[in-house]
Backbone as numpy.savetxt, mean C-alpha at the origin, in Angstrom:
# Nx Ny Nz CAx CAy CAz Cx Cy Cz
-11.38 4.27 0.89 -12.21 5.47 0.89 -11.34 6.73 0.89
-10.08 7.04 1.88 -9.53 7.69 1.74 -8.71 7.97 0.23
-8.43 7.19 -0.16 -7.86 7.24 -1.94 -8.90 7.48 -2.97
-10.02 6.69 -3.05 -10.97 7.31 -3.89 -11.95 8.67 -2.94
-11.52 9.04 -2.25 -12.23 10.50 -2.12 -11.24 11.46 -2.44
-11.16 12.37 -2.92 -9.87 13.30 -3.13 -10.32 14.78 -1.95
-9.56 14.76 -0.67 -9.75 15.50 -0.04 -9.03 16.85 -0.19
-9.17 17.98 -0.87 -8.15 18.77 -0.76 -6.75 18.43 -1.54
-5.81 18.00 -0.37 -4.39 17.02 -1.01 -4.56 15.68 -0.77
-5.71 15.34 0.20 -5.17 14.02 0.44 -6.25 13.12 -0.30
-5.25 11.99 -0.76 -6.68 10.96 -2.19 -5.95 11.49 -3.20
-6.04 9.81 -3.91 -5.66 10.05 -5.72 -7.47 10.41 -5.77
-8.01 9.82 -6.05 -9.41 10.30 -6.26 -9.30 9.17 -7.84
-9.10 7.74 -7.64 -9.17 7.06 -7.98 -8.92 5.51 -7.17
-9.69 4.83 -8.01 -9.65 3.29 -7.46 -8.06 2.64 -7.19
-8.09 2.89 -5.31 -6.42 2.32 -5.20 -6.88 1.85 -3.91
-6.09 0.50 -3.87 -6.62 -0.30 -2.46 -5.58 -0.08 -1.30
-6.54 -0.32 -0.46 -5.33 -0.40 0.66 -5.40 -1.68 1.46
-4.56 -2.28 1.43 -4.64 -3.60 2.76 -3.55 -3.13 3.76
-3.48 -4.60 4.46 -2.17 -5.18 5.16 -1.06 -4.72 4.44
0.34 -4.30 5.18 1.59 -4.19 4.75 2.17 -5.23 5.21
2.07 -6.68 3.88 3.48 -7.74 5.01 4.43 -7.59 4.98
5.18 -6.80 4.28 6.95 -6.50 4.60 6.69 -6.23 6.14
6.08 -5.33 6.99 5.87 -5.19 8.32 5.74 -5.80 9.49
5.08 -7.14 8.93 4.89 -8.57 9.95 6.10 -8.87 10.76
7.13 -9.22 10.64 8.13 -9.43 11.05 8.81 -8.66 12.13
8.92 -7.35 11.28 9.47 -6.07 12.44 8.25 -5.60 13.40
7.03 -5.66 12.88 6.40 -5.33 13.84 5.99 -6.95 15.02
6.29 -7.86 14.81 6.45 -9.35 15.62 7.85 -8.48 16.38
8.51 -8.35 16.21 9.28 -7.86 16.80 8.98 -6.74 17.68
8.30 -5.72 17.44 8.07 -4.69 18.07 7.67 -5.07 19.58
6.46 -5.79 18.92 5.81 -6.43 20.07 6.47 -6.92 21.07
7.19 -7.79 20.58 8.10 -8.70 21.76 9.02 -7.96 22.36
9.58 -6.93 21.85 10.66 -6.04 22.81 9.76 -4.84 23.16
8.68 -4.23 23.26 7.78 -3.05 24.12 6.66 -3.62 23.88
6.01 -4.33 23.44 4.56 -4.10 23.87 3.79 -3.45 22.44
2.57 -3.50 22.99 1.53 -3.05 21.69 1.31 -1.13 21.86
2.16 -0.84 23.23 1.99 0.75 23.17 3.67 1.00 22.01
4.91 0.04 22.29 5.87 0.64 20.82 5.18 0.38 19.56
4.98 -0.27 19.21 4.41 -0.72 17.95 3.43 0.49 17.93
2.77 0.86 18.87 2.05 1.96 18.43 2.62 3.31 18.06
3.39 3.24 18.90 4.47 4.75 18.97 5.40 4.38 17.22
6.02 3.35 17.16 6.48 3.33 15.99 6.04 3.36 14.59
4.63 2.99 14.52 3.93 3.22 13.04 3.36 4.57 12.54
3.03 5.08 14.14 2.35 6.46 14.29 4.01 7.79 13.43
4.89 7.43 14.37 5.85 8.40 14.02 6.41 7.56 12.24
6.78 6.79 11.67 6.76 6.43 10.73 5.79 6.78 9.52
4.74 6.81 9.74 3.48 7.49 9.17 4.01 8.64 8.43
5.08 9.38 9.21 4.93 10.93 9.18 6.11 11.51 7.68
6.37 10.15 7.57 7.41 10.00 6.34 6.53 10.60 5.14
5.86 9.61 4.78 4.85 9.92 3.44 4.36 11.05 3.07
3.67 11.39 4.40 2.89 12.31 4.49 4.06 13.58 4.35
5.77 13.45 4.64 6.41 14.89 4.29 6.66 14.43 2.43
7.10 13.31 2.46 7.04 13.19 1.26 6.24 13.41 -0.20
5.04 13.38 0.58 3.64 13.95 -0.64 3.73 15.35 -0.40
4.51 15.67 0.36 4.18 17.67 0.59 5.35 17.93 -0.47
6.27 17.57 -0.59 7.25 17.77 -1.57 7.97 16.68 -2.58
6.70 16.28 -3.25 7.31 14.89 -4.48 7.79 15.56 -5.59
7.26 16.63 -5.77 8.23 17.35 -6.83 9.86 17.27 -7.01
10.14 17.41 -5.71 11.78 17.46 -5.54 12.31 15.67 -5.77
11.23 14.64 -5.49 11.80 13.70 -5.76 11.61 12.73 -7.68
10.69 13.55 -8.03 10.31 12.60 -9.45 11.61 12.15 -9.93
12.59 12.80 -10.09 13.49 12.50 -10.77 14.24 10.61 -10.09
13.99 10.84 -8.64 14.38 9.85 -8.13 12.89 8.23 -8.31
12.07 8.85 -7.46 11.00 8.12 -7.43 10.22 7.84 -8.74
10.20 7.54 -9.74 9.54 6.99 -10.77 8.61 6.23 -10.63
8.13 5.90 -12.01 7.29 4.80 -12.04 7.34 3.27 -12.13
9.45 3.71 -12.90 9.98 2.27 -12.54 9.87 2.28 -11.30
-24.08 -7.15 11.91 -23.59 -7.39 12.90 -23.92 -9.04 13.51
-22.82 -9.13 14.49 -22.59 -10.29 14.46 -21.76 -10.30 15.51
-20.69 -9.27 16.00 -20.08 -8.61 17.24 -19.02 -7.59 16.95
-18.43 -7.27 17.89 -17.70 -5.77 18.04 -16.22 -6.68 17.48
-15.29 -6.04 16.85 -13.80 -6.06 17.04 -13.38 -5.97 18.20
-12.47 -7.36 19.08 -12.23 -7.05 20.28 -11.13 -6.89 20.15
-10.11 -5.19 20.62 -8.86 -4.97 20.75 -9.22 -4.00 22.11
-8.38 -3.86 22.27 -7.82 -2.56 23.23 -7.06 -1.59 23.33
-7.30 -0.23 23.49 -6.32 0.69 22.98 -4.88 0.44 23.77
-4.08 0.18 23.00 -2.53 -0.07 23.64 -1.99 1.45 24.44
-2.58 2.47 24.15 -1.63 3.57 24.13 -0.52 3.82 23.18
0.58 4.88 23.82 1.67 4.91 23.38 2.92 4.73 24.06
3.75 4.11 23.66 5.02 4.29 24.64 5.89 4.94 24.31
6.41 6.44 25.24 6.48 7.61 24.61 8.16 7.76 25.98
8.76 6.08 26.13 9.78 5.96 26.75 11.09 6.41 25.31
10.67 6.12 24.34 11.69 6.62 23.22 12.99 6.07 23.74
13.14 4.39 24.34 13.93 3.79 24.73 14.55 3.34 24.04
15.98 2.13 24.05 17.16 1.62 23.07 16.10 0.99 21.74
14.87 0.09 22.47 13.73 -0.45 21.42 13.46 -0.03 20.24
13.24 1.56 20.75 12.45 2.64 19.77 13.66 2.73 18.60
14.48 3.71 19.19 15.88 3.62 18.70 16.24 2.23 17.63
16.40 1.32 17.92 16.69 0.05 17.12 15.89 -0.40 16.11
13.98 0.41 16.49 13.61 -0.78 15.27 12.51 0.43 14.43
13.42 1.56 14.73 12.40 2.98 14.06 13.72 3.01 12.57
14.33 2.68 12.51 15.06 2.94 10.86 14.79 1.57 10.50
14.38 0.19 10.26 13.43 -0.91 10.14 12.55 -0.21 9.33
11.35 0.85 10.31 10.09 0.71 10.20 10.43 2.39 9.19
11.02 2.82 9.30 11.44 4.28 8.38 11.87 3.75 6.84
12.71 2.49 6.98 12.91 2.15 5.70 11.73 1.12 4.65
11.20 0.23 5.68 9.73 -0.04 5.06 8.64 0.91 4.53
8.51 2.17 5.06 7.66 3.23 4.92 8.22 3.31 3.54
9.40 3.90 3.52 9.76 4.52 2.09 9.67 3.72 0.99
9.69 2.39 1.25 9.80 1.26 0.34 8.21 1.13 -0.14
7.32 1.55 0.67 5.93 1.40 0.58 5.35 2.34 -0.24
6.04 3.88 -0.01 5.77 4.90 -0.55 6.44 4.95 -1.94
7.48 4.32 -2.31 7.94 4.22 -3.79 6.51 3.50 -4.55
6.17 2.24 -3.77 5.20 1.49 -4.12 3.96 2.08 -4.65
3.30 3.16 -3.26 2.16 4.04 -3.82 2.35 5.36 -4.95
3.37 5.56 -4.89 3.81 6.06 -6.49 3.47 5.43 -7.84
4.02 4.55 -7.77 4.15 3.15 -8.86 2.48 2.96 -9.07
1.60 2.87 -8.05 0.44 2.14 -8.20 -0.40 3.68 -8.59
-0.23 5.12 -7.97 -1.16 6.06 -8.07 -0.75 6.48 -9.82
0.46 6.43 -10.49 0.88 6.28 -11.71 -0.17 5.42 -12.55
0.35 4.35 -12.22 -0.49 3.15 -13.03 -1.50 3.00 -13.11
-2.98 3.38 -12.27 -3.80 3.69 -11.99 -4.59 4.78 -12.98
-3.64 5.76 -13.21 -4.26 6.86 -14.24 -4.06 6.70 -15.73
-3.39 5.41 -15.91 -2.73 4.79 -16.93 -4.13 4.24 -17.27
-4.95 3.45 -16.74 -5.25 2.00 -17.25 -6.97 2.67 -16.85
-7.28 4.06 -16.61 -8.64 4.44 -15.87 -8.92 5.44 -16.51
-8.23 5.99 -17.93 -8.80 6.52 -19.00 -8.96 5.83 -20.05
-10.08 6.12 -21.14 -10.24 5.48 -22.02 -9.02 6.23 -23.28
-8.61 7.25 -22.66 -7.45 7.70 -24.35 -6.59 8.00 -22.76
-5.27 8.33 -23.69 -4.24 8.20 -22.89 -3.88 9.70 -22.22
-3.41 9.87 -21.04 -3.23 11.35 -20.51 -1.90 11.01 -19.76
-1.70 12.74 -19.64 -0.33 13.02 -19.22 -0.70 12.47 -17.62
0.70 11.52 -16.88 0.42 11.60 -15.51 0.22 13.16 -14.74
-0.81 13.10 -14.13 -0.95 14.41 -12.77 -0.56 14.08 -11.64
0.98 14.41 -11.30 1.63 14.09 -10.16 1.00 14.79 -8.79
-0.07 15.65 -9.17 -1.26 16.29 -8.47 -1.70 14.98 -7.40
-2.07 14.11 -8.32 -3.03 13.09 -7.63 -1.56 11.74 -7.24
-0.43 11.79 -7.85 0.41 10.75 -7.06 0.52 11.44 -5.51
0.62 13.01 -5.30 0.87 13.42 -3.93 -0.59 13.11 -3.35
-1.70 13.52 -3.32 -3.07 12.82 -2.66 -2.44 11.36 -2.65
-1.73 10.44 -3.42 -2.30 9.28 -3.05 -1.21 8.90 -1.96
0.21 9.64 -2.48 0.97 9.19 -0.90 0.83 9.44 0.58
-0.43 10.84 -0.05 -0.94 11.32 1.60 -1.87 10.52 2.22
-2.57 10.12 1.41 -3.61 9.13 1.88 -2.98 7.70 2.42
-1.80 7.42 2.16 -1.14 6.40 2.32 -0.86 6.32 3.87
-0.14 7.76 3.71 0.45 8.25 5.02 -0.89 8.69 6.22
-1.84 9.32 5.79 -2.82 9.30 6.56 -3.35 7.94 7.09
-3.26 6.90 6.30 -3.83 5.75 6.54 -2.81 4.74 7.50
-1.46 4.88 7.37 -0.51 4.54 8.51 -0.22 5.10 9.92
-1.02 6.41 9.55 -1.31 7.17 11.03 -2.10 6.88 12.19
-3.33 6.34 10.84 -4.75 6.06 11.88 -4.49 4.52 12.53
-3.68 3.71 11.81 -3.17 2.36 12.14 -2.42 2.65 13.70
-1.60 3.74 13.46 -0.66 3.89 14.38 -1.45 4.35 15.84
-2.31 5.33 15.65 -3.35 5.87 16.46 -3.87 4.56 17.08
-5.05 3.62 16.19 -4.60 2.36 16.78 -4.23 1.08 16.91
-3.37 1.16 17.30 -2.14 0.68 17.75 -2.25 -0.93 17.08
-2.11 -1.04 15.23 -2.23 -2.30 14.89 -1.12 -1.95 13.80
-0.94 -3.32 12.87 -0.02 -3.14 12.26 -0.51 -2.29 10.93
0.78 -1.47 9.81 0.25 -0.44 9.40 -0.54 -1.13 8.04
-0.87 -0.11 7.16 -1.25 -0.57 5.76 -0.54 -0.46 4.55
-0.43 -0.68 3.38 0.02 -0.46 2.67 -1.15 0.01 1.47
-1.12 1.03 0.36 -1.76 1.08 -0.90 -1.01 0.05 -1.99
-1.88 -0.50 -2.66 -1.67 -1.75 -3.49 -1.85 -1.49 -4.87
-1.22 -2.48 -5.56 -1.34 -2.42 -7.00 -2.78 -3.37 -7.39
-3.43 -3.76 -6.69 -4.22 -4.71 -6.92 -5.28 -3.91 -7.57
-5.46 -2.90 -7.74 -7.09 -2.38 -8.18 -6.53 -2.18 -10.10
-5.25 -1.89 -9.75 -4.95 -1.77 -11.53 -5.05 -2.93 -12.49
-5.39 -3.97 -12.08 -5.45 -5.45 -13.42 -6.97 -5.59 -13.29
-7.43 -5.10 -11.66 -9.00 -5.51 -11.78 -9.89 -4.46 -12.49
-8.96 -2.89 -12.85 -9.60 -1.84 -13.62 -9.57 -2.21 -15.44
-8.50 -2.64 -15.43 -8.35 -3.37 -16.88 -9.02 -4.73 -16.88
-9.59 -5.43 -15.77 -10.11 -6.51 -16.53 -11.69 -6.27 -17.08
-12.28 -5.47 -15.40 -13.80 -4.46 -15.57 -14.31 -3.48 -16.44
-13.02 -2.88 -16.49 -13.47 -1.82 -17.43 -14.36 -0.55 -16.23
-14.13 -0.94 -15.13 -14.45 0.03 -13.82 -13.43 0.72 -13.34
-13.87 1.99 -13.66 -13.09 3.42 -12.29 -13.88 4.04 -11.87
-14.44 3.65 -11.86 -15.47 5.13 -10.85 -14.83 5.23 -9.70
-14.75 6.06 -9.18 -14.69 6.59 -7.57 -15.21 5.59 -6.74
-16.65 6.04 -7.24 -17.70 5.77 -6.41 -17.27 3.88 -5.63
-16.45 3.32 -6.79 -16.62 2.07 -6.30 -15.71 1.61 -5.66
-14.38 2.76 -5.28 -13.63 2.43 -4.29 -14.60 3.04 -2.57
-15.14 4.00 -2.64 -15.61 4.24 -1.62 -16.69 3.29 -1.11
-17.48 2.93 -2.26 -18.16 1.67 -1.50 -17.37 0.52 -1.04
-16.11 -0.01 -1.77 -15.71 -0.95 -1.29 -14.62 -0.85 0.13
-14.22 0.59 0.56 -13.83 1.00 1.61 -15.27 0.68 2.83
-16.48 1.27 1.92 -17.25 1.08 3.23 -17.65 -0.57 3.59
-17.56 -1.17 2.30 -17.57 -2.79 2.59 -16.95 -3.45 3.54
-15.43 -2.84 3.71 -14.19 -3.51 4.69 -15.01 -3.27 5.78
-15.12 -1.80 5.87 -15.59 -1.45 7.56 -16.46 -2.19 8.21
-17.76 -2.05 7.12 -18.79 -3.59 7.42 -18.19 -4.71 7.54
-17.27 -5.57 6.90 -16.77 -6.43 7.35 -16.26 -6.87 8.68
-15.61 -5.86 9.44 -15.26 -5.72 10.24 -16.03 -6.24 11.79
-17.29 -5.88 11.23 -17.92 -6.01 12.30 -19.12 -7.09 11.90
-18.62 -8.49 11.14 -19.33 -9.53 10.50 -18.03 -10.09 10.54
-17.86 -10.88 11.74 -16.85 -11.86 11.72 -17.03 -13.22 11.01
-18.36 -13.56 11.56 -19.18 -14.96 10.52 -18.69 -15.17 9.28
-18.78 -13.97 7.94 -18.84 -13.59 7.14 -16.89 -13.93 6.54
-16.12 -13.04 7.91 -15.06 -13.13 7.62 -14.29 -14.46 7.61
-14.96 -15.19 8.39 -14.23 -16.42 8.87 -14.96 -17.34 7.28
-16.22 -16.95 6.37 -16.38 -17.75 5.44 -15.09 -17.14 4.39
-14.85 -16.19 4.27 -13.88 -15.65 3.58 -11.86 -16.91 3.64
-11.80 -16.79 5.16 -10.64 -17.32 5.46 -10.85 -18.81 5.14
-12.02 -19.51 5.10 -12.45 -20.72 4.84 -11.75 -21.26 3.28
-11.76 -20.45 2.66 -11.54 -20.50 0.87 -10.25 -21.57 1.25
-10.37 -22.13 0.35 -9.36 -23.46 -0.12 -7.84 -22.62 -0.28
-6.37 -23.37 0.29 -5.33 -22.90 -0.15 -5.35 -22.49 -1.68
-5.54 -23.61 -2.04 -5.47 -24.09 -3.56 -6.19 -22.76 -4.23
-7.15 -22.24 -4.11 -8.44 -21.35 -4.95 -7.68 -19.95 -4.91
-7.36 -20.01 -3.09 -6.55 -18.43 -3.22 -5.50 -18.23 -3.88
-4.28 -19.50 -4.03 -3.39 -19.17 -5.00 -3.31 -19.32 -6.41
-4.41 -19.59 -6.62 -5.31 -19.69 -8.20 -5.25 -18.59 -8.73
-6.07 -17.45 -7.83 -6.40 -16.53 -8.20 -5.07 -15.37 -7.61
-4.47 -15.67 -6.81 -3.16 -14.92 -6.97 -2.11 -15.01 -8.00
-2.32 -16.08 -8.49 -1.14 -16.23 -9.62 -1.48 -15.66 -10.66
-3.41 -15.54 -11.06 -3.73 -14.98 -12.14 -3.62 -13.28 -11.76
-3.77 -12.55 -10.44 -3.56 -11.52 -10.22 -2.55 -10.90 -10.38
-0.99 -11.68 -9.99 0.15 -11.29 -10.31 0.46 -11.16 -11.23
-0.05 -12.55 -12.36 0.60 -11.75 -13.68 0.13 -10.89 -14.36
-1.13 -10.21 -14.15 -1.82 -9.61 -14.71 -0.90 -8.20 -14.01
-0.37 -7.91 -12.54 -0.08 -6.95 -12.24 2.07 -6.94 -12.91
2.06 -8.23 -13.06 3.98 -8.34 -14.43 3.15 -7.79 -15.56
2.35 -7.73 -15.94 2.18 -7.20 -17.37 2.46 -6.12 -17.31
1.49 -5.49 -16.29 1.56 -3.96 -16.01 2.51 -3.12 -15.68
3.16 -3.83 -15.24 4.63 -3.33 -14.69 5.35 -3.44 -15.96
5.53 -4.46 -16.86 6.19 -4.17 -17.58 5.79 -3.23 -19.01
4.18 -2.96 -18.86 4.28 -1.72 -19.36 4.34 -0.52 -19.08
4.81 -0.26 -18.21 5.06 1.09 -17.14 6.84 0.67 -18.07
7.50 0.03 -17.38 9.04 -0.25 -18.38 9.19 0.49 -19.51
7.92 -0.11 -20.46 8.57 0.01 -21.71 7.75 1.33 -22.54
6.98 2.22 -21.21 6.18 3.21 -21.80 7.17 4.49 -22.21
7.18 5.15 -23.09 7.99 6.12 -23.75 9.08 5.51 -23.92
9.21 3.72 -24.68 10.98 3.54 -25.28 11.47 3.06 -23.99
11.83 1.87 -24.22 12.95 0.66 -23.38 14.55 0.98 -23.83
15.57 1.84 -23.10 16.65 1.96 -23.16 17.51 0.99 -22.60
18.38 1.23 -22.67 19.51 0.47 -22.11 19.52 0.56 -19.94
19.48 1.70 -19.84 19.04 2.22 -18.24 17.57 1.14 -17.76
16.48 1.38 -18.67 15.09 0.92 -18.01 15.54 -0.53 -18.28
16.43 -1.19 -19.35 16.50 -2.21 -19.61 17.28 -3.60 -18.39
18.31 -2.23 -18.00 19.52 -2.91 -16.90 18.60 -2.86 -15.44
17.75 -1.85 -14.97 17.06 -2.11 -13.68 15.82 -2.86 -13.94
14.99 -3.36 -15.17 14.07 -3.89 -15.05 14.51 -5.47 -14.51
15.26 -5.69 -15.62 16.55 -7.50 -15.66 16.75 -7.39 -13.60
17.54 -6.56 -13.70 17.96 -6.88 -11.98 16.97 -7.27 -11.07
15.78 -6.24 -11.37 14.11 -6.44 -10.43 14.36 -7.96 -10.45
13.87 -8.13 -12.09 13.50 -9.27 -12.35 14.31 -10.71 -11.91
15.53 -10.66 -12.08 16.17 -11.72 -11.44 16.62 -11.71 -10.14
16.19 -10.36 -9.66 16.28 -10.66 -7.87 15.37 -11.34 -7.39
13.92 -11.37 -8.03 12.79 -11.49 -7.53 12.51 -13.39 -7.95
13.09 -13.37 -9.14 13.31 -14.98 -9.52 14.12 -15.51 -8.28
15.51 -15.09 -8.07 16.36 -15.84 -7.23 15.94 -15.76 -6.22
14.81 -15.11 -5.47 14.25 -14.98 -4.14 13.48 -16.27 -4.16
12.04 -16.29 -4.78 11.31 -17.15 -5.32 11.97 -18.27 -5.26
13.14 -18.57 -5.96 14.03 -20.42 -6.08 14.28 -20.30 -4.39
14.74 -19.54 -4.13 15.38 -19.99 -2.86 14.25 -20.47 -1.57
């Protein structure tokens, strides 16, 4: 909802999802175990604050950043732990360097997005890549506020806009208000988690490549040089040799 509403600056004001960030799982398993659910809170909250300087001034970076009921949610507010102890210190450049890694990401996806959600082709409006890193960053704030792990904006709405032939707005904000309902229809959720291993990676494998296509036409849009040619290969065989291993 926050991405398809365009508030002011914040929102591409197009169909861009947001889930779970799992690069985060790990460091934030960690968080936990060395402070508690008030660091983890304190650390996503101040991390947040990356994006959000970053969408105030993406201009200065283009050159770098490219395009290459049923019951309640039971949590409890953790607080914050505002000891800014050795913890904080140790696992806040972790969670500073995931941010940025996330925010290259919502670049990549608020790009691609304006690519594949006109019917003739238009110049990118780096207008709406800054809404979408703010919204990114707004949306790692409110995580942080409370105190769960953060989110990430996804490439996932760009293969399902090219397969639909859907951008409206309108249908990211309904499907923002869908999650929220979800939320509070656990029944519902638990038929969701029910789905067969097998079905979900069915349909992830057909999602991914649909989102390698895309990527590799972001590559080869305005002419495949020798430069787009040498960092695409590297992506690509880092991401193979990860995969074998």
């Amino acid at each position: 909802m926050l991405q398809a509403s365009r508030l002011g600056r914040i929102g591409a004001g197009y169909v861009l999802t947001i889930g779970p960030a799992g690069p985060f799982i790990g460091i934030c398993v960690t968080a936990l175990a060395e402070g508690g659910p008030g660091l983890l809170a304190v650390l996503v909250l101040v991390s947040s604050l990356l994006p959000l300087a970053i969408s105030a001034r993406l201009s200065l970076f283009r050159r770098l950043l490219t395009s290459t009921i049923v019951g309640l949610p039971q949590a409890a507010w953790p607080g914050f732990d505002l000891a800014f102890g050795p913890a904080f210190a140790g696992l806040l450049p972790a969670f500073a360097l995931l941010t940025l890694i996330g925010t290259i990401q919502t670049i990549t996806a608020a790009v691609a997005v304006q690519r594949v959600s006109w019917r003739r082709s238009r110049a990118v409006d780096y207008r709406i890549v800054e809404g979408a890193v703010a919204a990114d960053g707004i949306s790692k704030m409110l995580c942080g506020i409370g105190g769960i792990m953060p989110t990430q904006t996804t490439t996932v709405s760009v293969p399902t806009i090219e397969i639909t032939g859907v951008a409206a707005r309108r249908v990211g904000i309904a499907a923002g208000a869908l999650m929220i309902g979800l939320a509070f229809l656990p029944k519902v959720l638990a038929i969701v988690l029910a789905v067969p291993g097998p079905v979900y990676a069915a349909y992830l494998f057909v999602l991914l490549a649909l989102i390698f296509v895309r990527g590799m036409s972001e590559v080869v849009h305005g002419g495949l040089d020798h430069r787009k040619g040498l960092i695409a290969g590297l992506g690509s065989g880092s991401a193979s040799a990860v995969s074998t291993t």
